[in-house]
Each structure stands twice: as structure tokens, then as C-alpha cells.
KOLMIDREN-288793 format. One record per atom (N, C-alpha, C): x, y, z. Coordinates in steps of 0.05 Angstrom, whole numbers, plus 32768, in hexadecimal, padded with zeros to 4 digits. Atoms other than C-alpha are relative to their C-alpha. Layout:
XYZ;...
END
This chain:
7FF68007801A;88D687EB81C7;800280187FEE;80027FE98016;88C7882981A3;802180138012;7FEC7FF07FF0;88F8884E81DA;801D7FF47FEF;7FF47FFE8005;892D882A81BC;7FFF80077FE5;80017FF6801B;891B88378171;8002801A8002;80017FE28001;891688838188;80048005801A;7FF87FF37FE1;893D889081C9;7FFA801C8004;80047FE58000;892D88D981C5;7FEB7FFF8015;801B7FF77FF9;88E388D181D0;7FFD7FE28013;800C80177FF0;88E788928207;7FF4800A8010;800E7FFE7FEE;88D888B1823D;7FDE80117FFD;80217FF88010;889288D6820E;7FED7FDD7FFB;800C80168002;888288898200;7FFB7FEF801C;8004800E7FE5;888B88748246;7FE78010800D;80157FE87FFD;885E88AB825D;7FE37FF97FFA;800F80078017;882E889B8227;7FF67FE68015;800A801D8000;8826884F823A;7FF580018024;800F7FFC7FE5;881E8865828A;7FE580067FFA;80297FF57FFC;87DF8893827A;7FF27FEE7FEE;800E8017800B;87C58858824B;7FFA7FEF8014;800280127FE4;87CD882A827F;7FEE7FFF8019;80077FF27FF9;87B1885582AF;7FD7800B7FF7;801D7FFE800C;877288628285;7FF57FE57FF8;800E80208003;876788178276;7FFA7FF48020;800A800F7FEC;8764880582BE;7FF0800E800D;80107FF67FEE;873B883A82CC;7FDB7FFF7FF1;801380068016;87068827829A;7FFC7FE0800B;800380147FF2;871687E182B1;7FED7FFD801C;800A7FFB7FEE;86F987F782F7;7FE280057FFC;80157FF08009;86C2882182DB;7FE97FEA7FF1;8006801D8006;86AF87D782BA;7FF27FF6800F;8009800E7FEC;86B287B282F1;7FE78007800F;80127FEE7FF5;868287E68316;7FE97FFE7FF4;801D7FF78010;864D87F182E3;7FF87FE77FF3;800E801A800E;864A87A382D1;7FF77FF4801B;800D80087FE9;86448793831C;7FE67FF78004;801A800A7FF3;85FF878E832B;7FF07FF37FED;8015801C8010;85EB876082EB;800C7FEE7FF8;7FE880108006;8626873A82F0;7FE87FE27FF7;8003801C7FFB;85F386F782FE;7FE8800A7FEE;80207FFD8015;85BB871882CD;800D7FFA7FDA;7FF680128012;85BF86E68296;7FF980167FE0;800E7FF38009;85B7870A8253;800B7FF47FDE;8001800C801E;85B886F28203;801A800B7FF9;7FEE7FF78017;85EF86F181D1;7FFA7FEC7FF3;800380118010;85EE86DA8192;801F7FF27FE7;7FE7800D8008;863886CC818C;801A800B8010;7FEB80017FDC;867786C481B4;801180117FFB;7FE37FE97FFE;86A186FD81A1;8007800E801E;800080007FED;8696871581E1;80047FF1801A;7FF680077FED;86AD86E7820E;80167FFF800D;7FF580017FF1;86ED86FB8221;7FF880148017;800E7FEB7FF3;86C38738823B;7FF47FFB801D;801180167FED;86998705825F;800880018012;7FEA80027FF4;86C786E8827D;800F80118010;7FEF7FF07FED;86EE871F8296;7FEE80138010;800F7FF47FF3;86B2873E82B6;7FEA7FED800E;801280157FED;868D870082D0;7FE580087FF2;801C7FEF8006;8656871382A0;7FEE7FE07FFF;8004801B800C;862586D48289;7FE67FFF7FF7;800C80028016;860F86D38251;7FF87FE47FF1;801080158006;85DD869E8229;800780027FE6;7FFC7FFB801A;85E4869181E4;80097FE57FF6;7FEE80138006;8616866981BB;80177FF98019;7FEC800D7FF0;8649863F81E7;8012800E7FFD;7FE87FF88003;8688865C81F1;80147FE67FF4;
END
């Protein structure tokens, strides 16, 4: 979208949104890895902002209901 507002610099925004991309799934990984081994170790919250987090890491957490 921006590429067409500023054709000049598309292929700088395309670029751009690879190494974002790129660094979110590698953080994503780095997640998965380092939440691994307490995936099933239950642990307190005291409110659900966190649960799409949860959720996307199989975490499980006690607290308020989702």
C-alpha cells in the first residue's frame, strides 16, 4: 500500500516488511523454545490480557476465566 502512495521507495518498503517478518518469526521460534518446558506448569494471572499469548503458546494459566 505505501508502494503505491510512493512508487519510488516500494521496493525499500518491501524489503523493510521481509526483515520484519523475518524477525517476528524468529522471535516467534525463540518463544516457542524458551516456553517449552513449562508449557503444562500452571502459573497465576490476575487478568486476561494475556491470553491471546496463552493461547498461542499453549501456556496455562489460572486466574480469571478467559
Amino acid at each position: 500500500m505505501l508502494g503505491r502512495a510512493d512508487p519510488e521507495n516500494k521496493g525499500r518498503y518491501a524489503s523493510n516488511a521481509d526483515k520484519l517478518a523475518a524477525r517476528i518469526d524468529a522471535l516467534d521460534r525463540e518463544l516457542r523454545d524458551v516456553l517449552a518446558p513449562v508449557r503444562d506448569v500452571p502459573f497465576v494471572v490476575f487478568h486476561d490480557a494475556y491470553q491471546y499469548f496463552e493461547r498461542s503458546y499453549a501456556l496455562r494459566a489460572v486466574g480469571p476465566s478467559p
